[in-house]
C-alpha positions in Angstrom: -24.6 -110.9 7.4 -22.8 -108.5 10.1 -19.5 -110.1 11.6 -18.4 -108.7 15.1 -15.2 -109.1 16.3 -14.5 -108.2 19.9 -10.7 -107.7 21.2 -9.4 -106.2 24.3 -9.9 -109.1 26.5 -6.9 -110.7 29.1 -6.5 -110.8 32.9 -6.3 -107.8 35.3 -5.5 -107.2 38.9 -9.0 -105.9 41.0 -8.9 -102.4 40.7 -7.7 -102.2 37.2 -8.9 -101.1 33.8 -9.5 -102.9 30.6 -10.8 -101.3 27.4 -12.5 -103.9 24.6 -13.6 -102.9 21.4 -16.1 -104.9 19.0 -15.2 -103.8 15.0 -18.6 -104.4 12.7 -17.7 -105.9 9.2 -20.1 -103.3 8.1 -22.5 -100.9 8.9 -26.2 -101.7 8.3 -29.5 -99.6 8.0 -31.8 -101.7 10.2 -29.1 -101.9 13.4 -29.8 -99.0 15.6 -27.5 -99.6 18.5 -24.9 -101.5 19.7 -24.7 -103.9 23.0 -22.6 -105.5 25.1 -23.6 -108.6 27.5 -21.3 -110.9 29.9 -21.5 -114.2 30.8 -19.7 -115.6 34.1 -19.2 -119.3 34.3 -22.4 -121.4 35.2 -24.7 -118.3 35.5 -26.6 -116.4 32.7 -25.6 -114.2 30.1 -26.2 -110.8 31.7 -26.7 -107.4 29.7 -24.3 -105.0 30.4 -24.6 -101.7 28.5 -26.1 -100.0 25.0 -24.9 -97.5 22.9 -26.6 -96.0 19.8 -24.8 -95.4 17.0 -26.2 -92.0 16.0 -26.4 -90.3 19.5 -23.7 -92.5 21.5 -27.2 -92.7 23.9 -25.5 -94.7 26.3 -27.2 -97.1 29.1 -25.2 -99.3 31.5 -26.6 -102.2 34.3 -26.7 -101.3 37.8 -24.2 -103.6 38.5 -21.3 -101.6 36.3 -22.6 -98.3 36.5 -19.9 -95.9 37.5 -17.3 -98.1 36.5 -18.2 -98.7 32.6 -18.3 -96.8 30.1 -18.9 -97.0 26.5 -18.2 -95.1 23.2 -18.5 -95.5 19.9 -16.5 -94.7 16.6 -18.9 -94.1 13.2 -16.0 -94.1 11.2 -14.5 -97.1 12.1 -18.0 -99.3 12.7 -16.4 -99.7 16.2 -17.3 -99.6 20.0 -15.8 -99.6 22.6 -16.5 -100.6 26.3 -14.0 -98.6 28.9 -14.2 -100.9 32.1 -12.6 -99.5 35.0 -12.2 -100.5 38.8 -12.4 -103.9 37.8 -13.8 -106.4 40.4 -13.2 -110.0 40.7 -17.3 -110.2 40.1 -16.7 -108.6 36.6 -14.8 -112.1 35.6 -16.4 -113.5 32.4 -16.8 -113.7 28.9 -18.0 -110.5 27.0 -19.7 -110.4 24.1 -20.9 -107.6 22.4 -24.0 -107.5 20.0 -25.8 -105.8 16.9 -29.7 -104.8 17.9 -32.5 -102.6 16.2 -32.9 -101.0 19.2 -31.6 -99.4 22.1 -31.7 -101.6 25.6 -31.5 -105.1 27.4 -33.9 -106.3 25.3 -31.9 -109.9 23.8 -34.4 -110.7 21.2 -33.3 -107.1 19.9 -29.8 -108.5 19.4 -29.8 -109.5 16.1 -25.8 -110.5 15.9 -23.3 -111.2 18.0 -19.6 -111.4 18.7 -17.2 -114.3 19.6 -16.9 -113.6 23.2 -13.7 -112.3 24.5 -12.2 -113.1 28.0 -12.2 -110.6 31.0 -10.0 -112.4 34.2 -10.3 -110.2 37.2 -7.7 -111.9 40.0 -7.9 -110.6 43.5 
């Protein structure tokens, strides 16, 4: 069992940055990439971006492209989603996710974080 633990979370003026970072309890053979996904209240969860772990491959929805990015830290079993120009439509809870492989694909994602709260206010 993989236990990820998201931090980074908290309330933000529109325009502002945020940085979260999801710490892996350990590293494991079969997980490929990393993910992270959003859920706003009353609508879907909603992928957000992948990163591999051996290439920091990175991949980001349309919606935060530009905006987002995201890295990764071998060492630590850590990644890290840099979230900048923040928008009041980027309010929700992020979670981010284990897979065996790289993309949106949720039946991939094969653990996931607590969730950790993103507040954009206007």
């Amino acid at each position: 069992q993989v236990q990820l633990v998201e931090s980074g979370g908290g309330l933000v003026q529109a325009g502002g940055s945020l940085r979260l970072s999801c710490a892996a309890s350990r590293s494991i053979f079969s997980i490929n990439a990393m993910g992270w996904y959003r859920q706003a209240p009353g609508k879907m969860r909603e992928w957000v971006a992948s990163i591999t772990w051996i290439s920091g491959r990175t991949m980001f929805a349309d919606s935060v492209k530009g905006r987002f990015t995201a890295s990764r830290d071998n060492a630590k079993n850590t990644v890290y989603l840099q979230m900048n120009s923040l928008q009041p439509g980027d309010t929700a809870v992020y979670y981010c996710a284990a897979a065996r492989a790289f993309g949106q694909r949720v039946g991939d994602y094969l653990y996931w974080g607590q969730g950790t709260q993103v507040t954009v206010s206007s």
